[in-house]
N, C-alpha and C positions, 0 to 999 in steps of 0.2 A: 184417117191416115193410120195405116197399120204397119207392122212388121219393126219398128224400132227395138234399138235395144240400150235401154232405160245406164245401163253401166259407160255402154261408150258416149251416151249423151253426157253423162253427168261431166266424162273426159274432157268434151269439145267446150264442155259448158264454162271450161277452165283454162281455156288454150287462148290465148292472146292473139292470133295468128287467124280464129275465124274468120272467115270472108273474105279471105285476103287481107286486112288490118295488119298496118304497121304500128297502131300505139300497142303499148303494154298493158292496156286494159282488155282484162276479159268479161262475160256474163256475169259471172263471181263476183269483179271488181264490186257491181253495183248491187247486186243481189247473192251478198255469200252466203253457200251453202241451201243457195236457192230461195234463200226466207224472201217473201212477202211474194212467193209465185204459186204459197200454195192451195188458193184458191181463184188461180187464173183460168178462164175458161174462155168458150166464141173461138174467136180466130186465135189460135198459139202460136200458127204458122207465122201470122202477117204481125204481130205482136213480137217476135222472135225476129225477122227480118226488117223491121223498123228500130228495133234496141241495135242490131247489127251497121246498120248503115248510122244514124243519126249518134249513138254513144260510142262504139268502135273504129268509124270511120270504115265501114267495109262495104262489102258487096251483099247482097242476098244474097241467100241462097236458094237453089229451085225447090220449091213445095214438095218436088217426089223423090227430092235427092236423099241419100242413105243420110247423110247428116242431117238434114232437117228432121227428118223418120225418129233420129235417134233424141235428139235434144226434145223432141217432142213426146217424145215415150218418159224423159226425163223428167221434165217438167209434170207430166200428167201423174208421174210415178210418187213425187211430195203430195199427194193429196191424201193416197193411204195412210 
């Protein structure tokens, strides 16, 4: 998965509203400031759209969408 950008994910990473979600919980909520994902690897996508549905209450989102692209450059970006 290429072409993300590592600033607008860290944005979505924070938005309450991903997937559609009506709670007030974001990514953040459960992992602020990203900590304990910075050695996540294998699927980010499908790891990323199972915290969305099952912690958020939302929808997935598509594998090739610009938001997934971006959260996923995010995340891969706390490794450095």
């Amino acid at each position: 998965m290429q072409g993300g950008d590592a600033e607008r994910g860290k944005t979505l990473f924070t938005d309450p509203a991903l997937g559609g979600s009506k709670s007030a919980k974001s990514c953040n909520t459960c992992h602020p400031e990203g900590k304990g994902l910075e050695n996540t690897g294998g699927d980010i996508a499908g790891t990323i759209n199972a915290c969305i549905e099952k912690a958020l209450g939302g929808k997935p989102l598509a594998a090739d969408s610009k938001e997934m692209k971006d959260l996923v450059a995010y995340i891969t970006s706390l490794k450095k």
